[in-house]
N, CA, C and O of each residue as an XYZ file, in Angstrom:
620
protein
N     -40.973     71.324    -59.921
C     -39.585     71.515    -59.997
C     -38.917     70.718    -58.910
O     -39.504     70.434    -57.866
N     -37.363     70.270    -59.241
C     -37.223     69.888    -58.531
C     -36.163     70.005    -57.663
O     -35.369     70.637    -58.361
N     -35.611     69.817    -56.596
C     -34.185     70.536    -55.772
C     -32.663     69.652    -56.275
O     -31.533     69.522    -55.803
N     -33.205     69.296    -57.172
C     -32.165     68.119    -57.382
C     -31.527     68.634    -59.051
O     -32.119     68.627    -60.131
N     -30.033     69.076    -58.698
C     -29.468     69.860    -60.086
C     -29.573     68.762    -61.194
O     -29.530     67.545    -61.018
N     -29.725     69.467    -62.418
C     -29.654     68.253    -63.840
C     -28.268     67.834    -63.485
O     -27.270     68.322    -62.954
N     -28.860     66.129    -64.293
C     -27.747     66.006    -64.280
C     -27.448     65.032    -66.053
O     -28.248     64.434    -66.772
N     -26.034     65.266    -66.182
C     -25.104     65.477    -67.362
C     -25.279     64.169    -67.953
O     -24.689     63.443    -67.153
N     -25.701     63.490    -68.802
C     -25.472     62.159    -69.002
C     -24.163     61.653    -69.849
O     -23.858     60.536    -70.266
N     -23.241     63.454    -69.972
C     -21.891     62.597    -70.772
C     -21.226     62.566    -69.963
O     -20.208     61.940    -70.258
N     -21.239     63.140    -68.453
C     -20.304     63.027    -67.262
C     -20.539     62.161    -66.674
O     -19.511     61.754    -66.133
N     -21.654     61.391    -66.360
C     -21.539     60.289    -65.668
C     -22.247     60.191    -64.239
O     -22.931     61.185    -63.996
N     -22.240     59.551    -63.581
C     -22.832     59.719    -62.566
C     -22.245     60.238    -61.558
O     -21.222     59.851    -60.993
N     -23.588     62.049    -61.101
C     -22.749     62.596    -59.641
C     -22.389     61.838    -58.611
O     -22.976     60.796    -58.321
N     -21.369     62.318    -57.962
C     -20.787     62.080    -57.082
C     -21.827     61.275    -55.754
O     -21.631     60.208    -55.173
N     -22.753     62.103    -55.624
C     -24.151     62.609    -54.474
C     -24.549     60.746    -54.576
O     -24.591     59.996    -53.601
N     -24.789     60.367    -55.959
C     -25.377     59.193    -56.190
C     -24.641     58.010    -56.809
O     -24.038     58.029    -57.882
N     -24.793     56.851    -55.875
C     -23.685     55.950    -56.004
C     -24.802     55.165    -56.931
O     -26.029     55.232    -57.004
N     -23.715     54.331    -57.653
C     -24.197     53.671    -58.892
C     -24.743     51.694    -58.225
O     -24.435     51.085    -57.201
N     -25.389     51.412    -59.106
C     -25.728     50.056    -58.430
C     -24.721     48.666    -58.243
O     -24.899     47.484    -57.950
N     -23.761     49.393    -58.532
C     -22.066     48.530    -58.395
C     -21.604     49.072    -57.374
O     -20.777     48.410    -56.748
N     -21.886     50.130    -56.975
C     -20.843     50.485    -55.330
C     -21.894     49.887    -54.360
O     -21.437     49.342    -53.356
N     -23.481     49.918    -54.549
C     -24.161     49.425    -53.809
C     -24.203     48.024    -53.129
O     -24.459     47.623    -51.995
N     -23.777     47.357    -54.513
C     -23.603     45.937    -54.161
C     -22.373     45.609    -53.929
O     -22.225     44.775    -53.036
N     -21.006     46.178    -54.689
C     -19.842     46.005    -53.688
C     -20.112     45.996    -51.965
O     -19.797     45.074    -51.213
N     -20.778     47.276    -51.573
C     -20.782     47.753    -50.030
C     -21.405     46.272    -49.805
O     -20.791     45.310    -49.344
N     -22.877     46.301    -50.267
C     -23.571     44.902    -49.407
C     -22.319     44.017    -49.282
O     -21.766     43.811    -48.201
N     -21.950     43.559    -50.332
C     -21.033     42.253    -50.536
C     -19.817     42.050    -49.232
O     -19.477     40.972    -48.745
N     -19.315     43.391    -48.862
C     -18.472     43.617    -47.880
C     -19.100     43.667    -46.806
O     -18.622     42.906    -45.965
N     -20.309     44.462    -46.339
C     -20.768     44.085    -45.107
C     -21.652     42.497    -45.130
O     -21.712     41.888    -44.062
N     -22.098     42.086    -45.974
C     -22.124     40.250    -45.455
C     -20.901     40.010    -45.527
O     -20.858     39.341    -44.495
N     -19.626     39.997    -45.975
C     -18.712     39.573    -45.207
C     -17.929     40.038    -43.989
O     -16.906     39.564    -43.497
N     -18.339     40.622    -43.787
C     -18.364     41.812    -42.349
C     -19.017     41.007    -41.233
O     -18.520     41.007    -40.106
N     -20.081     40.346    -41.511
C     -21.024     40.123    -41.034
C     -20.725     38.235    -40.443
O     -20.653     37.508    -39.453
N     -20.647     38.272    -41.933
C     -19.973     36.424    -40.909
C     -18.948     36.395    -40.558
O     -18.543     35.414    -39.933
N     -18.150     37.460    -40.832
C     -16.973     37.485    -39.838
C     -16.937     37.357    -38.418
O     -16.393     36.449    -37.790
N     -17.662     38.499    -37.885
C     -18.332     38.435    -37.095
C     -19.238     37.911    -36.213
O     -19.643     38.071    -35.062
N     -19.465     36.986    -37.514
C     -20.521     35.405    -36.433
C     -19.415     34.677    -36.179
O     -19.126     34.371    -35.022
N     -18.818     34.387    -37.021
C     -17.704     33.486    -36.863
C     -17.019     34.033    -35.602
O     -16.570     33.030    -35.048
N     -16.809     34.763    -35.103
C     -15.714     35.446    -34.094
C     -16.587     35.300    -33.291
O     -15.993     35.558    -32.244
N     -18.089     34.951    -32.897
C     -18.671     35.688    -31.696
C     -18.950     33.984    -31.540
O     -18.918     33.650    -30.355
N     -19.263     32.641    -32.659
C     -18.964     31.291    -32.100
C     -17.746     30.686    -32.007
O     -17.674     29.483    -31.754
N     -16.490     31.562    -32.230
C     -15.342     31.139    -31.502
C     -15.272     31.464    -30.192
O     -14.578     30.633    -29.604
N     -15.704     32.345    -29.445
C     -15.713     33.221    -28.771
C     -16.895     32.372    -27.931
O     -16.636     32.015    -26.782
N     -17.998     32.106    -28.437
C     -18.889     30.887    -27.173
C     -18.064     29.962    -27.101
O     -17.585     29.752    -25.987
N     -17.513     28.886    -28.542
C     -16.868     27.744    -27.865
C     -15.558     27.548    -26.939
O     -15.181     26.553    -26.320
N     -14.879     29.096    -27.080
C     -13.793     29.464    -25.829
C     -14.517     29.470    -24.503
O     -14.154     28.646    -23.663
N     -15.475     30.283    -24.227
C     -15.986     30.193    -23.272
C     -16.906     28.911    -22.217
O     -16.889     28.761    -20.995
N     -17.748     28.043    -23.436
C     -17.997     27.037    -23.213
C     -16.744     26.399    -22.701
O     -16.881     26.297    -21.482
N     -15.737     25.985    -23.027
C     -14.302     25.231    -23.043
C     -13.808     25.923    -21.619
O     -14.005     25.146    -20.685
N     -13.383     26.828    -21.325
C     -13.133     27.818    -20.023
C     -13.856     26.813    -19.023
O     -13.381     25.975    -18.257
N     -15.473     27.273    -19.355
C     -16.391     26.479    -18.689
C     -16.198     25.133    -17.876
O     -16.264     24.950    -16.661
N     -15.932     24.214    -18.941
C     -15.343     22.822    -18.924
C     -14.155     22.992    -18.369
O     -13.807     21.897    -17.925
N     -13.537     23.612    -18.211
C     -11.941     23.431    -17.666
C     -12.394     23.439    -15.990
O     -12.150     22.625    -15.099
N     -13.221     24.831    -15.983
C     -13.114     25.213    -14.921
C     -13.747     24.187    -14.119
O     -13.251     23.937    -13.020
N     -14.805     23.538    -14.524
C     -15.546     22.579    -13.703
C     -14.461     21.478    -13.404
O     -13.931     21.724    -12.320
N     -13.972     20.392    -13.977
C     -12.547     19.971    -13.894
C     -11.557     20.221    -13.179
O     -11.541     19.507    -12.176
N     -10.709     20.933    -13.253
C     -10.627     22.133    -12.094
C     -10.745     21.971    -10.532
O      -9.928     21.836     -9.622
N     -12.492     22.061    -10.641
C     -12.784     22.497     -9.122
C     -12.830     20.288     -9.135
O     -12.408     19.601     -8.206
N     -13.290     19.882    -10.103
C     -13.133     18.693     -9.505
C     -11.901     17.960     -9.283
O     -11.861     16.877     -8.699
N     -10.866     18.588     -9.776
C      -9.684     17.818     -9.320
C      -9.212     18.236     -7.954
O      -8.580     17.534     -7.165
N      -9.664     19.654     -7.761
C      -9.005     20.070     -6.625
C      -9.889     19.006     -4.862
O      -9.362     18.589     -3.830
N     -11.575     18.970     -5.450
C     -12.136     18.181     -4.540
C     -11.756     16.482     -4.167
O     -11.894     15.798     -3.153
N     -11.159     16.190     -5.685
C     -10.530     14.368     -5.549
C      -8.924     14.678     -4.592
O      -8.581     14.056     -3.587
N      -8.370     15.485     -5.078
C      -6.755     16.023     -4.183
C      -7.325     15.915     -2.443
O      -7.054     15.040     -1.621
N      -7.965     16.822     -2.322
C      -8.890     17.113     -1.035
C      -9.091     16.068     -0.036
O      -8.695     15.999      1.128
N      -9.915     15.131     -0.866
C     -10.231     13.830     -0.292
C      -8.855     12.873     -0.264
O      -8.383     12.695      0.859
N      -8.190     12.260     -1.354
C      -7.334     11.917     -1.454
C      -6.425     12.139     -0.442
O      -6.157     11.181      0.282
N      -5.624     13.746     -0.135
C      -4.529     13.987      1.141
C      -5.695     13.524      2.121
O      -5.571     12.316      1.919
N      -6.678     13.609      2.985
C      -7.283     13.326      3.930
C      -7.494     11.902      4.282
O      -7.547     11.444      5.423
N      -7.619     11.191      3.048
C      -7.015      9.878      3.305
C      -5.961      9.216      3.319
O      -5.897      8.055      3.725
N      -4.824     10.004      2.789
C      -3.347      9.655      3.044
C      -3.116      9.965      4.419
O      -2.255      9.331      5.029
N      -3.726     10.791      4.939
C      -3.208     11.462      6.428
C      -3.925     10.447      7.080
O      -3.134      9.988      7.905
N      -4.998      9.843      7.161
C      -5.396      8.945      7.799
C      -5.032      7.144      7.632
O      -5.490      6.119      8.135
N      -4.084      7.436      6.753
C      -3.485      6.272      6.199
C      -1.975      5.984      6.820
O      -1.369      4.926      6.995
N      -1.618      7.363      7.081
C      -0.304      7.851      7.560
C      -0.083      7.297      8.982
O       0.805      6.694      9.584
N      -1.466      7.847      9.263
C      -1.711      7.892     11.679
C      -2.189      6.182     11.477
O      -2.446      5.673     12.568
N      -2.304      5.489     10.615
C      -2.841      4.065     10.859
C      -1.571      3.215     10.867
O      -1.194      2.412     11.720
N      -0.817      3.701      9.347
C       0.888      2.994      9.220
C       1.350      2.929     11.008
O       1.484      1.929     11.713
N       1.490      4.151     11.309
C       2.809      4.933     12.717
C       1.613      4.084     13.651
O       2.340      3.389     14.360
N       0.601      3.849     13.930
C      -0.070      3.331     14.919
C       0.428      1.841     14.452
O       1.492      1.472     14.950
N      -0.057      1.180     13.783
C       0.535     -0.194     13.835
C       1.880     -0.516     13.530
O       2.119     -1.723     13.505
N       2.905      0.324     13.270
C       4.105      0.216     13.591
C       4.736      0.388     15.225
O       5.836     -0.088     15.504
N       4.056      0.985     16.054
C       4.129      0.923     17.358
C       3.868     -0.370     17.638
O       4.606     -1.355     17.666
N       2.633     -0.220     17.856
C       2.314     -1.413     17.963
C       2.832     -2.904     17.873
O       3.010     -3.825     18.669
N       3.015     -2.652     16.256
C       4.633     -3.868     15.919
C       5.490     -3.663     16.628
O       5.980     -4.773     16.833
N       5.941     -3.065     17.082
C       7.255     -2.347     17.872
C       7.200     -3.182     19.609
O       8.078     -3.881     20.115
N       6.101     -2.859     20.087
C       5.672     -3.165     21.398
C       5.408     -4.777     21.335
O       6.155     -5.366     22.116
N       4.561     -5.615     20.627
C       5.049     -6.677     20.445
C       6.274     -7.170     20.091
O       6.629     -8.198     20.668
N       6.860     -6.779     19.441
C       7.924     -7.455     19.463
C       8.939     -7.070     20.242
O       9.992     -7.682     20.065
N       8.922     -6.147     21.135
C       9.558     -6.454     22.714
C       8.807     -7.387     23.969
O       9.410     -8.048     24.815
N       7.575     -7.264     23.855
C       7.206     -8.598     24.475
C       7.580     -9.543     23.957
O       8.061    -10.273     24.824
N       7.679    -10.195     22.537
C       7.812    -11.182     21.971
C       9.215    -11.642     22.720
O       9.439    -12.633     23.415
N      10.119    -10.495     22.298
C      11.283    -10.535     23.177
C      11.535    -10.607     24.605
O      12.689    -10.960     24.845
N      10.788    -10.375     25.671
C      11.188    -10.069     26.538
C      10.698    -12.164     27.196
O      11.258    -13.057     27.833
N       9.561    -11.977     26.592
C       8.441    -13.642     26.233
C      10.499    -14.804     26.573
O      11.190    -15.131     27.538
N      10.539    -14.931     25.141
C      11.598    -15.458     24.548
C      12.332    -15.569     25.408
O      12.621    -16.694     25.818
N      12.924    -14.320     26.016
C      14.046    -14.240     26.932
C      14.005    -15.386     28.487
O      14.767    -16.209     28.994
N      12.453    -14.743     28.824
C      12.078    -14.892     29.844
C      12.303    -16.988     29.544
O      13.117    -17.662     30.176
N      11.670    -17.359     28.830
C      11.729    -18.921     28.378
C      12.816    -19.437     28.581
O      13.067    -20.232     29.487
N      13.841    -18.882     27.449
C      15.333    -19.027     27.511
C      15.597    -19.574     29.045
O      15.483    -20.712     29.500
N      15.993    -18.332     29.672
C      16.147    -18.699     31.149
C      15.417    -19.600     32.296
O      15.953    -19.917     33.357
N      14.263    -19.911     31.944
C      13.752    -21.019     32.248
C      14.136    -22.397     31.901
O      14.145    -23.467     32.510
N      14.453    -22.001     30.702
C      15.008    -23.605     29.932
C      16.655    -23.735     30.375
O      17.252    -24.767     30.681
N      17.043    -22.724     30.325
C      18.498    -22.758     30.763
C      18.737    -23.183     32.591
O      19.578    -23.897     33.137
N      17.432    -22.273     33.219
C      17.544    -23.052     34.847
C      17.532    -24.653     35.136
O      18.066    -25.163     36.121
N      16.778    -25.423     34.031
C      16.824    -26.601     34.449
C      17.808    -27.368     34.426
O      17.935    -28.327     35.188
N      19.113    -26.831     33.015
C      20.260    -27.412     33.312
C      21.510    -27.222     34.551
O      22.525    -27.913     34.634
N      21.030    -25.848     35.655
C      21.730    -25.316     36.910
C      21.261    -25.694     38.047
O      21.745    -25.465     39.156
N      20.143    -26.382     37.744
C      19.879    -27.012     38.944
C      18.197    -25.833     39.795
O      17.231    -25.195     39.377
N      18.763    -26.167     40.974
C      17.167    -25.429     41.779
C      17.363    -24.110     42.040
O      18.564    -23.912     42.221
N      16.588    -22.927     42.159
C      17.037    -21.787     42.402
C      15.802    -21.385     42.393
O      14.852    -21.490     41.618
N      16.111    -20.622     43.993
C      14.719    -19.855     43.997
C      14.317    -18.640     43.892
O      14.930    -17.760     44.496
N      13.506    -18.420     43.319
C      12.770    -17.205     42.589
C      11.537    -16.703     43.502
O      10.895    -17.386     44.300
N      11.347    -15.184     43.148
C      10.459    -14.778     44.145
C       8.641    -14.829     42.871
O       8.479    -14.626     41.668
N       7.701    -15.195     43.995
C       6.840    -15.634     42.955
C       5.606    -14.593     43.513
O       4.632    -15.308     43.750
N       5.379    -13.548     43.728
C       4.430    -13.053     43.880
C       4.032    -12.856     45.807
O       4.251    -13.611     46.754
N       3.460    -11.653     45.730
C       3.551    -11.748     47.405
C       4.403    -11.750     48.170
O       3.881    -11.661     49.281
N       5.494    -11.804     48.253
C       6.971    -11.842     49.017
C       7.163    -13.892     48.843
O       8.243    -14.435     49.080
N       6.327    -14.422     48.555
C       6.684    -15.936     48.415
C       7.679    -16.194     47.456
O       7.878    -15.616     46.387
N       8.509    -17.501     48.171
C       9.581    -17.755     47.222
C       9.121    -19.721     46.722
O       8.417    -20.560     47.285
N       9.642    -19.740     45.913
C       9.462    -21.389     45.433
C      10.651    -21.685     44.688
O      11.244    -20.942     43.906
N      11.032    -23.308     45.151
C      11.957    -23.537     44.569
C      12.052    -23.697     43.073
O      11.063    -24.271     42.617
N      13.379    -23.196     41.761
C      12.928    -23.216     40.397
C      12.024    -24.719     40.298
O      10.917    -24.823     39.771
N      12.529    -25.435     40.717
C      12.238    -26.681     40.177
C      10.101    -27.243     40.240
O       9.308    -27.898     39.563
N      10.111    -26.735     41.034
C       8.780    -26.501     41.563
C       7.903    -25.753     40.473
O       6.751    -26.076     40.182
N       8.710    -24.570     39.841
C       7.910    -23.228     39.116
C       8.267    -23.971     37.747
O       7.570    -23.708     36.767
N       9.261    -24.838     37.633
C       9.092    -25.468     36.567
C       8.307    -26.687     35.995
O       7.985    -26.854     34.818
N       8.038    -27.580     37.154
C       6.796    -28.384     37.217
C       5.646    -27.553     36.713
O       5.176    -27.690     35.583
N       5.393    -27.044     37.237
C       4.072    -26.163     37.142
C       3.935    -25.513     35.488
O       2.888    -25.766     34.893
N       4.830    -24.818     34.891
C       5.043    -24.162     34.079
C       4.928    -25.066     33.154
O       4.213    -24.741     32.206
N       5.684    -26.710     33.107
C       5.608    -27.642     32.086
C       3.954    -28.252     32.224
O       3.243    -28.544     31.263
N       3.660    -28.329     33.343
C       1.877    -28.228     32.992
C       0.992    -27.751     31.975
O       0.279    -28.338     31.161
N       1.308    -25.987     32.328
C       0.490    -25.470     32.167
C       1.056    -25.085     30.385
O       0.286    -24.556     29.583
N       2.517    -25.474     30.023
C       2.931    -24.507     29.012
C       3.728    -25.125     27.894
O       4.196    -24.763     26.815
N       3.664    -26.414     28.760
C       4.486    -27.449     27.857
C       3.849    -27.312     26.272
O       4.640    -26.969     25.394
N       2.655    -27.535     25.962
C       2.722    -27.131     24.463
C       2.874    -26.145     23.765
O       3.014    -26.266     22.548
N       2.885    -24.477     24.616
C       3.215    -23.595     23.783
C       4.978    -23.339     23.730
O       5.599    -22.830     22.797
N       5.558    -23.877     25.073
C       7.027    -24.366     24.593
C       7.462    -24.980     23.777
O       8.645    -24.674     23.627
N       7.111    -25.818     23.041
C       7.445    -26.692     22.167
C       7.065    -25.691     20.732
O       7.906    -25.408     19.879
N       6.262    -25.446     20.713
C       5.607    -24.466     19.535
C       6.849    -23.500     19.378
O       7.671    -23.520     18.463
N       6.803    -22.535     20.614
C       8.095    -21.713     20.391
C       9.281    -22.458     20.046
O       9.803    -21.963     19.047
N       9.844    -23.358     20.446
C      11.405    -23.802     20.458
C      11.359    -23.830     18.719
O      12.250    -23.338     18.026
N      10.181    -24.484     18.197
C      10.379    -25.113     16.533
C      10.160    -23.841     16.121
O      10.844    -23.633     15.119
N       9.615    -23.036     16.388
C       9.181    -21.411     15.039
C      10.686    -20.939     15.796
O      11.196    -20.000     15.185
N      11.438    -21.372     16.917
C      12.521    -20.177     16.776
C      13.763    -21.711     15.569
O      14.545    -21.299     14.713
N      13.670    -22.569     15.727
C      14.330    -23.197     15.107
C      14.305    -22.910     13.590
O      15.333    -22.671     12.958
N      13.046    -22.949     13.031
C      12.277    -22.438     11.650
C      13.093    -21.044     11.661
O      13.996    -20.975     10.827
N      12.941    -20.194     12.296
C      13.833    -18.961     12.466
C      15.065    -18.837     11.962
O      15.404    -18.153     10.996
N      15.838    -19.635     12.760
C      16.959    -19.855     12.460
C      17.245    -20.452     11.375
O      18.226    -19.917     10.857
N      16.708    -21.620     10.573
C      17.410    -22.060      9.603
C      17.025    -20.999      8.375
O      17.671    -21.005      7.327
N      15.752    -19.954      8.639
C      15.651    -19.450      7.619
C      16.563    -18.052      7.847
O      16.837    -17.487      6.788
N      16.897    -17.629      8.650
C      18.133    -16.798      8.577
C      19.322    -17.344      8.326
O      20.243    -16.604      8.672
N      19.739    -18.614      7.738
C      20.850    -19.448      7.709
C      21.001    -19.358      6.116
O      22.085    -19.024      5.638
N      19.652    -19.727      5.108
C      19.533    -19.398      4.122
C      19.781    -17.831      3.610
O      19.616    -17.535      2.426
């Protein structure tokens, strides 16, 4: 005997026992249940993979920035150092110039004496002998680059 009530074959199938169409509906819905679900879990790696990639990127842009300001800052203290620098020459350059000038200008005033080191004095004319010795060609050099100077500030 068995625990299981008759059952009716003009009623149809009990309730208790699903027929081989709800069976395979269900399968049919859980495989699509199912790659849904794959599908969501390899969107879900290639987000993360991608995250991944960003993040590495990321840390490498922040390390090129890094380096980059550290060489602007050392690019910065090199500019302001040789702009001094420029700066300081070209008050010697100037002071050079000046100093010439008035040399070249003493020879048209005649003799005048200047103190030359040590408490000694010498007459200009004397310090200018000497000076056209020793300087006569870089005088000449200067007079034409300040002439060159001039005509190109004329333009």
């Amino acid at each position: 005997m068995s625990d299981r009530p008759a059952r009716d074959p003009a009623k149809g199938p009990s309730p208790a026992e699903p027929t081989t169409v709800d069976v395979d509906a269900a399968t049919r819905r859980l495989m699509a249940a199912l790659d849904a679900l794959e599908s969501a879990v390899e969107r879900r790696r290639d987000a993360d993979r991608d995250e991944d990639e960003l993040a590495s990127r990321i840390h490498a842009l922040g390390t090129d920035r890094s380096r980059l300001a550290d060489e602007l800052d050392g690019a910065l203290v090199k500019s302001r150092r040789l702009e001094r620098t420029n700066r300081e020459i070209a008050e010697r350059l100037d002071t050079a110039i000046g100093t010439i000038r008035a040399v070249l200008d003493g020879k048209d005033e005649g003799v005048k004496d200047e103190p030359v080191g040590h408490g000694e004095k010498i007459g200009h004319a004397e310090a200018e002998h000497d000076e056209e010795e020793d300087d006569a060609p870089h005088l000449g050099a200067l007079n034409e680059e300040e002439d060159e100077d001039d005509e190109e500030e004329d333009e």
